[in-house]
C-alpha positions in Angstrom: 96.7 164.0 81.9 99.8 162.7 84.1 98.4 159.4 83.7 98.4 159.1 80.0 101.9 161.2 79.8 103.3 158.7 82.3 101.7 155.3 79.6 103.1 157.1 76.4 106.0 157.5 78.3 106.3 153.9 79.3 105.3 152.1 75.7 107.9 154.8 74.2 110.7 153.4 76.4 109.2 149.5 75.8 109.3 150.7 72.2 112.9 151.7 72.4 114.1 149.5 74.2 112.8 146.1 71.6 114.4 148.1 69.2 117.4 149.0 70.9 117.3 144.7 71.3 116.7 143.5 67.9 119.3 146.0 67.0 121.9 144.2 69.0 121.1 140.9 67.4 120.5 142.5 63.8 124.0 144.0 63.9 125.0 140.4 63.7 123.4 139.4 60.7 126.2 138.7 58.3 127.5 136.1 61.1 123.8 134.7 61.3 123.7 134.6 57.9 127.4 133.0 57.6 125.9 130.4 60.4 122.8 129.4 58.4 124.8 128.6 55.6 126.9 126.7 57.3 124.3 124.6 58.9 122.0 124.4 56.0 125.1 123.3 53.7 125.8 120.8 56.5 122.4 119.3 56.5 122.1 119.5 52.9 125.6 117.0 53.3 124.2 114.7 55.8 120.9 114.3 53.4 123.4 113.5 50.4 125.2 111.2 52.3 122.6 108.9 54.1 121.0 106.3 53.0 117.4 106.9 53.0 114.9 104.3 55.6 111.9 103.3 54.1 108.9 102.6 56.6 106.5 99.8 55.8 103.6 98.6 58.3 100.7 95.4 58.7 98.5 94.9 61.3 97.8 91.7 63.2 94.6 91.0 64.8 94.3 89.3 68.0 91.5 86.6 68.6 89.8 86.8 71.2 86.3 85.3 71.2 87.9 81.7 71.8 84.6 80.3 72.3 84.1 80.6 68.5 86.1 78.4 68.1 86.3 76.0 70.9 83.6 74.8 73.5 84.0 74.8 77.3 84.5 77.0 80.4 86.4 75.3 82.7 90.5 75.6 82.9 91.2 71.8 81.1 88.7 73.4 78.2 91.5 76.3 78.1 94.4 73.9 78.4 93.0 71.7 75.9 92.3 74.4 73.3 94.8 76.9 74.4 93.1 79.6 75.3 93.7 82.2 77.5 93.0 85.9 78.1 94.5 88.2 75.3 96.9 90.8 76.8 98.3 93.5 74.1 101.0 94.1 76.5 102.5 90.6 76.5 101.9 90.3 72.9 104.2 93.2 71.9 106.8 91.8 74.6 106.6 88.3 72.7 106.3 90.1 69.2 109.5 91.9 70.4 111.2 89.1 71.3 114.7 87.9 70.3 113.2 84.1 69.6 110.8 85.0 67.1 113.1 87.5 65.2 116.3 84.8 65.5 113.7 82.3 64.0 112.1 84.6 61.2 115.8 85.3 60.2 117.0 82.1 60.2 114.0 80.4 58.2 113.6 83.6 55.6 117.9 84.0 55.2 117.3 87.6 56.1 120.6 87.5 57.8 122.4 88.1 54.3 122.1 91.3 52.7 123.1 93.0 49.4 124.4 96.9 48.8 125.5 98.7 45.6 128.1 100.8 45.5 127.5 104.3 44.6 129.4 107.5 43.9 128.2 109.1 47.5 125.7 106.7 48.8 125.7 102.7 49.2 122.2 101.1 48.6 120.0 98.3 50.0 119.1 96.2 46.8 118.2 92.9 48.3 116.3 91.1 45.8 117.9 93.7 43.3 121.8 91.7 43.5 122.0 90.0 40.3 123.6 86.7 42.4 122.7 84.7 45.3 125.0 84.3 48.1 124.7 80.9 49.8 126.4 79.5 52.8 127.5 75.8 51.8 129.6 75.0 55.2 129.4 77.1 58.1 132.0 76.5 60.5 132.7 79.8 62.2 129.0 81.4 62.8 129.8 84.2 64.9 132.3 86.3 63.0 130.3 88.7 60.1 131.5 88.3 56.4 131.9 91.2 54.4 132.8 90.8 50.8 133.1 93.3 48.0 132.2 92.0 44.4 133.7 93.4 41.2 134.3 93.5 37.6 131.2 91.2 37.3 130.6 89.0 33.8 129.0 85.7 33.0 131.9 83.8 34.4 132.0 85.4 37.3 134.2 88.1 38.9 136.4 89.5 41.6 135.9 89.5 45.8 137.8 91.7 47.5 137.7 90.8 51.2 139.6 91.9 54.5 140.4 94.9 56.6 141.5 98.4 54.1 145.2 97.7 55.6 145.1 94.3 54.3 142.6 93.6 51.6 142.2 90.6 49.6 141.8 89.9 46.4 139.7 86.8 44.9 138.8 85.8 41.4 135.7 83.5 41.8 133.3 81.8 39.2 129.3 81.4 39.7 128.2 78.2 41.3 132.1 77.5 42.2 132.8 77.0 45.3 135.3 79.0 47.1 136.2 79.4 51.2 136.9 82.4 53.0 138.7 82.0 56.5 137.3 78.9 57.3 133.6 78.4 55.4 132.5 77.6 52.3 130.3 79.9 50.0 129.3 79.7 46.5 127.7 82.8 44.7 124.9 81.7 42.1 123.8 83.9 39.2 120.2 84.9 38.4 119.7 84.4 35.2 117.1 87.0 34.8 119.8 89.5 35.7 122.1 91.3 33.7 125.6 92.0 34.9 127.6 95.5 34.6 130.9 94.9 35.0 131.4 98.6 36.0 129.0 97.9 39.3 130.8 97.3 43.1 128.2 94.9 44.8 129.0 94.3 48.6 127.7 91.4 50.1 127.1 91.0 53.9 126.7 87.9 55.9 125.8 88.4 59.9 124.9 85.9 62.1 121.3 85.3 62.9 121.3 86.6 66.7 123.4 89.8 65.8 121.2 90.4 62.4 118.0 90.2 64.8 119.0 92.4 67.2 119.9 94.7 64.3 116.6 94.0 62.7 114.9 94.6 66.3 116.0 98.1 66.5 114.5 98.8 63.3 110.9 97.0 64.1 108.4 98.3 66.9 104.5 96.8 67.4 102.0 99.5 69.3 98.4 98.9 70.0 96.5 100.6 67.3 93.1 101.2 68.8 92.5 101.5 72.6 89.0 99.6 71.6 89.7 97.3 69.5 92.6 94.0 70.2 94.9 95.0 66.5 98.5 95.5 66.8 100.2 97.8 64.5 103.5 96.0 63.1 106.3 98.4 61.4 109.5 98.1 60.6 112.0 100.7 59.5 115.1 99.8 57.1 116.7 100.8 53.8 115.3 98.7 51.5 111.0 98.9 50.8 110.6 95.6 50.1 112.8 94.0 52.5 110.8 96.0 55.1 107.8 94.6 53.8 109.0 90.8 53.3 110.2 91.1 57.5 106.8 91.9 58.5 105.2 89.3 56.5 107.8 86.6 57.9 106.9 87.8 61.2 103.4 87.6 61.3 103.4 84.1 59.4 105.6 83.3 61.8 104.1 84.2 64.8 101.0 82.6 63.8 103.1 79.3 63.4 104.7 79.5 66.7 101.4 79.6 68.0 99.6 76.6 66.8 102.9 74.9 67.5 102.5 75.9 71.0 99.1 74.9 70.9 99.6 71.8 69.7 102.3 71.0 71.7 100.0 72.1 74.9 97.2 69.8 73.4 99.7 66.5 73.3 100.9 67.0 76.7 97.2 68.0 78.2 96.4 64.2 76.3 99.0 62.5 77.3 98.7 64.1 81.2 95.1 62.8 80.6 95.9 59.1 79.8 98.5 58.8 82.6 95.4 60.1 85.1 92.8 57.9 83.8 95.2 54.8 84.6 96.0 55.9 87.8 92.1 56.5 88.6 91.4 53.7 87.5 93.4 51.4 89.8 92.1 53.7 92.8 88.9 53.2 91.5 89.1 49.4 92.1 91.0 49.5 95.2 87.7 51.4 96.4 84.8 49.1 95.4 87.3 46.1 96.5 87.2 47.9 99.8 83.1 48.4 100.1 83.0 44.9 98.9 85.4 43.3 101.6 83.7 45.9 104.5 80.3 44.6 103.6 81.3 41.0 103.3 82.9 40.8 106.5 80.6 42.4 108.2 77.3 41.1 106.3 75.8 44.7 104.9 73.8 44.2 101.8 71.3 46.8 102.8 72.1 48.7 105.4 68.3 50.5 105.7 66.6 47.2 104.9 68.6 44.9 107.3 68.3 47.6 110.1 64.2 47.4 109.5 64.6 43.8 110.0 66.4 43.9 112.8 64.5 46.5 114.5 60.8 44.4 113.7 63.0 41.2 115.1 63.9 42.5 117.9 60.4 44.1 119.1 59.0 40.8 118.4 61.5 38.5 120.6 60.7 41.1 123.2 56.7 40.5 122.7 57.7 36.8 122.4 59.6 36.9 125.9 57.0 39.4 127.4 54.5 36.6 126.6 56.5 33.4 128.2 56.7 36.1 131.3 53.1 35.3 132.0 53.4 31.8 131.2 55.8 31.8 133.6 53.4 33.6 135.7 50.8 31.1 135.7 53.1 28.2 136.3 54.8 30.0 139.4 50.7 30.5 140.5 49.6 27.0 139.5 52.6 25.5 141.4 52.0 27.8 144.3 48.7 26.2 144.9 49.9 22.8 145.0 52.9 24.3 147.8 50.4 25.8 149.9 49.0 23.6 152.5 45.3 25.2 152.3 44.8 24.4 149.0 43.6 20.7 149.2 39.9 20.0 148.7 39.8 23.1 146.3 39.7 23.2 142.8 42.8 23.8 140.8 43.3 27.1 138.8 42.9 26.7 134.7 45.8 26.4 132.6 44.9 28.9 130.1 47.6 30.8 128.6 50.0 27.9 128.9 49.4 26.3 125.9 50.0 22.9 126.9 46.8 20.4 126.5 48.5 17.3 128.8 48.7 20.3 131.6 45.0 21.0 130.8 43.7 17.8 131.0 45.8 17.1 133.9 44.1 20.1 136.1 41.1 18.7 134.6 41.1 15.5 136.0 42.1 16.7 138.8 39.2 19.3 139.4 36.7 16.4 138.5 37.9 14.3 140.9 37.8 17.2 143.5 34.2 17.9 142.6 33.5 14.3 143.0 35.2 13.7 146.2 33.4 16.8 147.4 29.9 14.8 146.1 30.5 11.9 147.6 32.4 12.9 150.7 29.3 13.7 152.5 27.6 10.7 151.4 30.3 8.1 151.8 33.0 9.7 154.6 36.1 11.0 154.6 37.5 7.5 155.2 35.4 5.2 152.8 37.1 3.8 150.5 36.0 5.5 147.7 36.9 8.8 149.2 40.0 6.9 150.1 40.6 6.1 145.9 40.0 9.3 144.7 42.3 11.0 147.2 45.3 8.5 146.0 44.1 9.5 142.4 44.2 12.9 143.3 47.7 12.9 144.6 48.9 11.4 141.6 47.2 13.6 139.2 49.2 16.7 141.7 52.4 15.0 141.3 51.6 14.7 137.6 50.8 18.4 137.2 53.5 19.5 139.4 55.8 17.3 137.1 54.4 19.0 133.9 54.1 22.3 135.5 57.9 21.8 136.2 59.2 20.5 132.4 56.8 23.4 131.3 58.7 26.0 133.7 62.0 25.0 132.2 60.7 24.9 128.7 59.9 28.3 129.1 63.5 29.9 131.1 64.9 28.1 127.7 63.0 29.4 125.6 63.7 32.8 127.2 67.1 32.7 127.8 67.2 32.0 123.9 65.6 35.1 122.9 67.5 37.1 124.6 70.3 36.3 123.3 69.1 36.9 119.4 67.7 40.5 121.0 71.0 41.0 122.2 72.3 40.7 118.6 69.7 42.6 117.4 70.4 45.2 119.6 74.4 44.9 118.9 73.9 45.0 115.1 71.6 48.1 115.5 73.6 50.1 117.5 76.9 49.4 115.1 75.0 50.7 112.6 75.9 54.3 112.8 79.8 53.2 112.3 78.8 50.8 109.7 76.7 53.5 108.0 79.7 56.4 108.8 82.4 53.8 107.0 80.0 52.8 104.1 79.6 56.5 103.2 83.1 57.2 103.3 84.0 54.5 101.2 80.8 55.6 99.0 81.8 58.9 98.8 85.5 58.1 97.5 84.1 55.8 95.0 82.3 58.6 94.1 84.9 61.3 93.6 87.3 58.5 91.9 84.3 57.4 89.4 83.3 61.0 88.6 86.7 62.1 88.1 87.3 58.9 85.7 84.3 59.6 83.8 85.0 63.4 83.5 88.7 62.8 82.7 87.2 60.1 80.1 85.0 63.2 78.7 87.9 65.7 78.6 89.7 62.8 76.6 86.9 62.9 73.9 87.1 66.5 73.9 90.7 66.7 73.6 90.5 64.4 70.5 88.1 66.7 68.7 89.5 70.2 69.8 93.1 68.7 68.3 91.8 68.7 65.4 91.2 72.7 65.8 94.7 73.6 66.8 95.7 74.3 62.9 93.5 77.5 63.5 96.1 80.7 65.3 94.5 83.0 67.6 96.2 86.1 65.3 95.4 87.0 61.9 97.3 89.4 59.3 94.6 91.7 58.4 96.6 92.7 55.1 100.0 92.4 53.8 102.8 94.8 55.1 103.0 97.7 52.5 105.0 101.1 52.5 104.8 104.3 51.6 108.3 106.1 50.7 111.2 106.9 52.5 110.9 108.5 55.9 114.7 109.2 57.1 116.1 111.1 56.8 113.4 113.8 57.0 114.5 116.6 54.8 112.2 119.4 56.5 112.7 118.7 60.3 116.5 118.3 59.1 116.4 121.5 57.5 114.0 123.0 59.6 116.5 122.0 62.6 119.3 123.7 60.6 117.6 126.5 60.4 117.0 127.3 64.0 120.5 125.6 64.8 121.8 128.2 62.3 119.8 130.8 64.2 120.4 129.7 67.5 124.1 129.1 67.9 125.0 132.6 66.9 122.0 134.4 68.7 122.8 132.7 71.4 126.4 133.3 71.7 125.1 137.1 71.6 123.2 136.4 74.4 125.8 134.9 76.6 128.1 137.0 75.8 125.4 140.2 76.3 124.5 138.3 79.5 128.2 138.8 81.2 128.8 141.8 79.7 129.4 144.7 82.4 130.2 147.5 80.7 128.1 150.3 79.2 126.8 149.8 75.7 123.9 152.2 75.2 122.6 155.4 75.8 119.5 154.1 77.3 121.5 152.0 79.7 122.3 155.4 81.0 119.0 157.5 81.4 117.9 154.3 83.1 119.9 154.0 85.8 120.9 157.3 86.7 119.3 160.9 86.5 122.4 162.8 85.1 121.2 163.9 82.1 123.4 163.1 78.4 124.2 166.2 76.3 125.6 163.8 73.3 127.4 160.9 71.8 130.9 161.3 70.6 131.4 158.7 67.6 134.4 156.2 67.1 137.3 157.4 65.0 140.0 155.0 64.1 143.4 155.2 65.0 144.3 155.3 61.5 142.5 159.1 60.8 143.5 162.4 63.0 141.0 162.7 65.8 141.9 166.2 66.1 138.8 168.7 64.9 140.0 171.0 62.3 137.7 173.8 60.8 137.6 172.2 57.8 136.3 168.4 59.2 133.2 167.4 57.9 132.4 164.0 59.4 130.2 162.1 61.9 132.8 163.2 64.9 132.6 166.9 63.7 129.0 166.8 63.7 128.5 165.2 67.1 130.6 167.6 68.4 129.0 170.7 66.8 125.5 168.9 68.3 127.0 168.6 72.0 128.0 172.4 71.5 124.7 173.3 71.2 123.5 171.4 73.7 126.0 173.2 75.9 124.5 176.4 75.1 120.5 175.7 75.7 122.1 173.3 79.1 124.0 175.9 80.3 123.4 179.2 79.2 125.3 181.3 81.7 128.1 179.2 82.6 131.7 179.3 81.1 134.3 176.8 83.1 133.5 173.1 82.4 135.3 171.1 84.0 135.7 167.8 82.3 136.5 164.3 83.8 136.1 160.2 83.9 135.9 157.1 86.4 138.9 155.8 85.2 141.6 156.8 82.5 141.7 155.8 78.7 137.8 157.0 78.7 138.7 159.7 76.3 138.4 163.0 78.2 141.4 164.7 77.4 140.7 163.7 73.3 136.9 164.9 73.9 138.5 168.1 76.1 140.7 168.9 72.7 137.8 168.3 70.1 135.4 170.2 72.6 137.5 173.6 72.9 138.0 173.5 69.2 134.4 173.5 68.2 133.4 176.1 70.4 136.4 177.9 68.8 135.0 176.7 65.6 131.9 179.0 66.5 133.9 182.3 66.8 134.5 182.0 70.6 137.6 182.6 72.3 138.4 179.2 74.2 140.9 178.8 76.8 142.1 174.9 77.4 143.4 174.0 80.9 145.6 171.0 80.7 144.5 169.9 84.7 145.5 166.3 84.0 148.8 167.3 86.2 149.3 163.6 87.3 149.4 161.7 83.2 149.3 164.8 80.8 148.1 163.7 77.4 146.7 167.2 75.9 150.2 168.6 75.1 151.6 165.4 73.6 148.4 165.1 71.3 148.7 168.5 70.0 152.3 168.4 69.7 153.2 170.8 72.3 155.9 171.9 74.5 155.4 170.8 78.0 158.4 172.3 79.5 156.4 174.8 81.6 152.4 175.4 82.5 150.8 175.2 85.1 152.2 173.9 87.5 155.6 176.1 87.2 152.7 178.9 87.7 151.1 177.6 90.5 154.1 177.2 91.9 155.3 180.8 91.5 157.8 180.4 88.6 156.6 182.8 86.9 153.2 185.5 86.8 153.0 186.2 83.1 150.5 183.6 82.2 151.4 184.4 78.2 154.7 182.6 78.9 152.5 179.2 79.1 149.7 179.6 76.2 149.9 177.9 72.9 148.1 178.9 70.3 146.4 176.3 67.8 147.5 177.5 64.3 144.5 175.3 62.8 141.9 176.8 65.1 141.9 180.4 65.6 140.4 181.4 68.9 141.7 178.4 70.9 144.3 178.4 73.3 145.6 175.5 75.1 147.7 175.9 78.6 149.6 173.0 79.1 150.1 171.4 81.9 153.7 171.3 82.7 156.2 169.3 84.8 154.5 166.7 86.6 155.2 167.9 90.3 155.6 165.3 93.2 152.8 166.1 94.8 149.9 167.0 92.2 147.2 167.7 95.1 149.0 169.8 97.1 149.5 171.9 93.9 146.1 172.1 93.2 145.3 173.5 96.6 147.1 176.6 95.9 145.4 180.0 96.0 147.0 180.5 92.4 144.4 177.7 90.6 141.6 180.3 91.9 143.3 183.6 90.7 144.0 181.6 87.2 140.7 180.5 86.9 138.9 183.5 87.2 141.5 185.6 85.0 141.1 183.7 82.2 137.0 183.5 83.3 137.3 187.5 82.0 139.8 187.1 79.4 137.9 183.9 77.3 134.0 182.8 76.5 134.6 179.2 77.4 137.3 178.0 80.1 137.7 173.9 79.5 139.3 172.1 82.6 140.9 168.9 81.5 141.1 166.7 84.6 142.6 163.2 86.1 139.8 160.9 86.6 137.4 161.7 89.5 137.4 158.1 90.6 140.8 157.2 91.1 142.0 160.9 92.4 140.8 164.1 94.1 141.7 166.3 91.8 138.8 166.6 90.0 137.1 167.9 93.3 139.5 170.3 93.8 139.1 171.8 90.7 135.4 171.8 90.8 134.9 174.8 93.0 136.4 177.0 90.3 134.0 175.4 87.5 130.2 176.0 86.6 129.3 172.3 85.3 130.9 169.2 85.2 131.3 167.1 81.8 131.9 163.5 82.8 133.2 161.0 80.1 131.8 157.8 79.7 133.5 155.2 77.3 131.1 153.2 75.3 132.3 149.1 76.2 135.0 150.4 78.5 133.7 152.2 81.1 131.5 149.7 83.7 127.9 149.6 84.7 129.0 149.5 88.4 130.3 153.2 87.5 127.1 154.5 87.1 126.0 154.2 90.1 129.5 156.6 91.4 128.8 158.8 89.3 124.8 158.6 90.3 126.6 159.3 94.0 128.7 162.3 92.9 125.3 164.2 91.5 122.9 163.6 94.5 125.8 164.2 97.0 126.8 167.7 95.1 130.2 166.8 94.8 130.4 167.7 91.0 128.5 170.6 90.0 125.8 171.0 87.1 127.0 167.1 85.5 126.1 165.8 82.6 127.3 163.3 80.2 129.1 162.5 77.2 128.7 158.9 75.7 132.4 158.4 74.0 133.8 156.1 71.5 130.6 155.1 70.3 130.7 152.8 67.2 128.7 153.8 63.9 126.3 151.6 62.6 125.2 148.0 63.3 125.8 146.9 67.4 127.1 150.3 68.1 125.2 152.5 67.0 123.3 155.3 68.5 119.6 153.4 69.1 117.3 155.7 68.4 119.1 158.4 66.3 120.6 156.3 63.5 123.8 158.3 63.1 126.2 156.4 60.8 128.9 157.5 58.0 125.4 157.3 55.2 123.4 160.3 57.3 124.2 164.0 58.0 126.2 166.7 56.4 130.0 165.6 56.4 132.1 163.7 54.3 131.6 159.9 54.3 134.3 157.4 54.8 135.1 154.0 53.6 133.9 151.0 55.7 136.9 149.5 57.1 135.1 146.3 56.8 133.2 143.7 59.5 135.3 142.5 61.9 134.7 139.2 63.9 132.7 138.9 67.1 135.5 140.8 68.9 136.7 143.9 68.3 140.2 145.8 69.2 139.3 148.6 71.5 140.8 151.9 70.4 141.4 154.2 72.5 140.3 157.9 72.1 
């Protein structure tokens, strides 16, 4: 049950305290209102007065698949054709570009542009004029022409040209020429054109570089499709078709600039091609003159077939020497035998091997004689003559072989020593022939590169004369005309719409600023928040113009406040009679409240007894008109006894009687100490219902303290956008630490209706039983604080 007591609880006080909120800001509506208006009726002016941008878009597509349209992977292919990757990054950076816009200005004349004169706004007609400007001599092309035409007929009219100080006047005639500063114009009718004499045409001439970059911040190119290689062209200006014409321009443009650039690419890859080929070509034949002269001097036809050749030669000589070895063999052996003295009587070896058929029959001879001699040696004796013969034949036929044997011995070392020599140059050429071989293929291998190279450079040559023929084709395409769709600046509804919240915004948020650095106490609620003395009431404003003096026969908003706080008196406090009533500071109203207090408890039949305890800045006897000669302080300070000497009756309010406070003594707190204030106090506790202590403010003096131990409850004043927050929390102080007794608290000064009001109970001069008064009117933000 606490539980849900303690959530209504909470959503009640969330509850009051948005409303409490919205009615802060609602109390300024006529101010929002007046702000609205004023930025609405501002907007509505800055619609009037601009001229409205029209928005017209195109898109260009980017080619990609260059293959399509050209053969070939390798780099010359690309250079040759001029392809390269496409990169939607670069092309917005070239498509944004001063070049191409100084070009498309310069080639279209976009840098001249016509406006007609309106009552509020000047107009973009470009194609609309009924005239041409033309430039016939330019000699100045950097300063901007301006020129306003009028009073226009078939013969021509009047420019009025120059600064507003010192303007210019010029009667001119269609297709006259005329000069201006120091070029030469001439303004040509069109004859499809009427003219209105009545009509102001201005005519503007910029040069091309300024009227680019002013055409630049109009155009911007975005890539339309992450997927797909389009650009999205648009351009923003105050004229539809001139939008339109711009994107056109650039796009044809763009597409020329590229096949010139491709072009231009394919004549210098040509021409870098020609200059190549005739330097190849003289390398070319410095190479094979090179191989030649290497194999001429050093006699290589075939380098494989001569070294076969030379290898077969060489084992041959070596066979052929190998052989005339044992031929030399067999002559060392034959001669041998003939050295030897053992050898006569025998029979001489064959010459077989040797080749030689004198030799042969030589040895033959010989042999045959031998066998004979050995025949007839037994027979005849040693000495007979015939054995004698045939041993003088014998040693001629030695002598003969020895003589052949010799010629045959040198025949041979000749022949040997010939061969070799030639398998020493066989040998000599074979073992050069890895160097030989080594230098042939260098040279091989450079007339290789320096032929291939010259044959492909004479390919690319063939391929550069066909893809030339190809370069008339751009790698971008305008997939459709620019067109636009109606203005889009300015934009009434975001205009409006920003209006609207500016209107909103500037004076909600003044509120807030100045609700944000406001420290003093506006509301109730402000008050049951922060501190846990409870409020018995709100006491309304009343303006200094009106009495704010409660007679019997008041019937307004402060009379009824007052009547309500009196009843809360009696259910608060049922059995107490002294209230002593005080403030933080002064000017929070409690002597005005002390006065209006008393008289509606008089009101009610009760006899009332008002102490004027403000001893130090009396305010109670001047407000009512009384005299302030004596009170009491001349009784507390034994001047007199009688206390009927220092009462004033109210004539206006039966019932009430007011003791002023008297001269203001020298030292007010000593006064108050005196035995008397007790003895006074609880006399007139027996003699009246209600005692009401009026007393100096309880945080700037002790007085209030002093008096307090004579009281029941304590009544503290708080001053509606006077009195601070920081207060609170003294006044929080004096009701835990029991310095005042029984508090509670009076709101003061509150203002009826709108920011002031009393959130929550909706008392204004329209509700409750009391006479209504006039609104005074809505002052500004700030009001004049009144005091009460």
């Amino acid at each position: 049950m606490q539980e849900n007591k303690a959530f209504l609880e909470g959503a009640q006080g969330e509850s009051e305290s948005s409303k409490n909120t919205f009615s802060k800001y609602a109390a300024y509506y006529p101010y929002i209102l007046l702000s609205l208006a004023i930025c609405i009726g501002i907007a509505y002016y800055y619609i009037r007065v601009t001229p409205p941008k029209y928005e017209a878009s195109t898109l260009l597509m980017i080619k990609t698949n260059d293959q399509e349209y050209y053969g070939g992977e390798d780099l010359v292919s690309s250079a040759l054709s001029g392809k390269q990757q496409s990169n939607i990054a670069r092309e917005i950076v070239q498509l944004n570009a001063n070049g191409l816009m100084n070009r498309v200005v310069a080639k279209y004349g976009f840098n001249t542009s016509y406006f007609l004169e309106g009552r509020v706004l000047t107009t973009d007609v470009y194609k609309g004029a009924p005239f041409q400007f033309i430039v016939r001599q330019l000699k100045d092309s950097v300063s901007t022409v301006k020129l306003k035409l009028t009073n226009l007929s078939q013969k021509g009219g009047d420019i009025l040209y120059g600064s507003e100080d010192n303007e210019q006047k010029y009667t001119f005639g269609w297709n006259v020429p005329f000069v201006i500063k120091t070029n030469t114009y001439i303004l040509v009718p069109k004859q499809t054109m009427d003219f209105d004499s009545e009509a102001t045409y201005q005519v503007r001439w910029r040069a091309v570089a300024r009227e680019a970059s002013s055409l630049l911040g109009g155009f911007s190119a975005a890539e339309d499709d992450d997927e797909s290689n389009i650009l999205r062209l648009t351009m923003k200006l105050q004229n539809m078709e001139r939008c339109e014409d711009v994107l056109n321009a650039i796009c044809t443009e763009y597409n020329l600039m590229d096949i010139e650039e491709r072009n231009k690419l394919s004549e210098s890859t040509v021409r870098f091609i020609d200059e190549r080929l005739s330097a190849i070509s003289g390398e070319l034949k410095d190479v094979e003159g090179n191989l030649e002269n290497y194999q001429g001097s050093r006699n290589l036809i075939n380098i494989q077939s001569q070294a076969d050749m030379s290898f077969g030669n060489s084992n041959t000589i070596s066979n052929t020497i190998q052989e005339i070895n044992i031929k030399q063999g067999i002559v060392s052996m034959i001669s041998g035998y003939f050295k030897g003295g053992g050898t006569s009587g025998k029979l001489v070896p064959s010459s077989m091997g040797l080749d030689d058929p004198t030799l042969g029959a030589l040895i033959g001879q010989y042999n045959e004689l031998q066998l004979k001699k050995d025949r007839e040696a037994p027979l005849v004796g040693p000495n007979s003559l015939l054995i004698q013969d045939i041993n003088n034949q014998l040693s001629n036929l030695k002598n003969s072989i020895q003589e052949s044997l010799s010629g045959i011995s040198k025949t041979l070392n000749l022949q040997e020593s010939r061969l070799h020599g030639q398998n020493s140059q066989h040998r000599q050429f074979l073992s050069s022939l890895p160097h030989n071989e080594r230098v042939m293929q260098e040279i091989k291998r450079k007339q290789g590169i320096t032929e291939g190279l010259y044959l492909y450079l004479l390919q690319k040559r063939e391929e550069a004369a066909i893809s030339s023929t190809s370069a008339s084709v751009s790698h971008y395409k305008q997939v459709d005309p620019a067109a636009g769709y109606g203005p889009v600046e300015p934009n009434k509804m975001n205009i409006y719409l920003t209006a609207t919240l500016l209107g909103l915004f500037l004076p909600l948020g003044f509120v807030y600023v100045k609700e944000l650095f406001n420290n003093k106490i506006e509301t109730r609620d402000e008050i049951t928040k922060t501190i846990a003395v409870p409020v018995i009431g709100d006491i309304a404003h009343a303006p200094k113009t009106k009495s704010r003096i409660l007679t019997p026969k008041s019937r307004n908003l402060l009379s009824e406040q007052l009547r309500l706080i009196r009843t809360n008196l009696s259910f608060m406090f049922k059995d107490k009679k002294v209230f002593l009533i005080t403030s933080s500071v002064g000017n929070e109203g409690k002597s005005t409240t002390s006065i209006n207090l008393a008289s509606v408890l008089a009101m009610a039949g009760k006899k009332v007894a008002l102490l004027e305890f403000d001893i130090r800045k009396p305010s109670i006897s001047k407000e009512l008109g009384l005299d302030n000669t004596k009170g009491l302080t001349s009784y507390l300070n034994g001047e007199f006894s009688d206390l009927a000497q220092m009462v004033h009756r109210v004539e206006q309010t039966p019932g009430l009687h007011v003791y002023s406070s008297g001269p203001v003594p020298l030292n007010p707190a000593d006064v108050l100490l005196s035995e008397r204030v007790a003895e006074l106090i609880e006399t007139l506790r027996l003699q009246y219902d209600y005692v009401i202590v009026d007393s100096a403010p309880a945080g700037m003096v002790s007085d209030a303290y002093l008096l307090n131990h004579y009281c029941d409850a304590t009544l503290f004043i708080i001053r509606q956008r006077f009195t601070e927050k920081k207060q609170l929390k003294f006044i929080d102080d004096l009701h835990q630490s029991g310095k005042l007794k029984n508090m509670a608290v009076i709101l003061n000064d509150v203002k009826t209706g709108g920011r002031y009001g009393y959130y929550g109970y909706g008392y204004d001069d329209k509700n409750g039983y009391y006479e209504s008064r006039k609104n005074s009117g809505i002052r500004l933000f700030s009001r004049k604080r009144e005091q009460t």
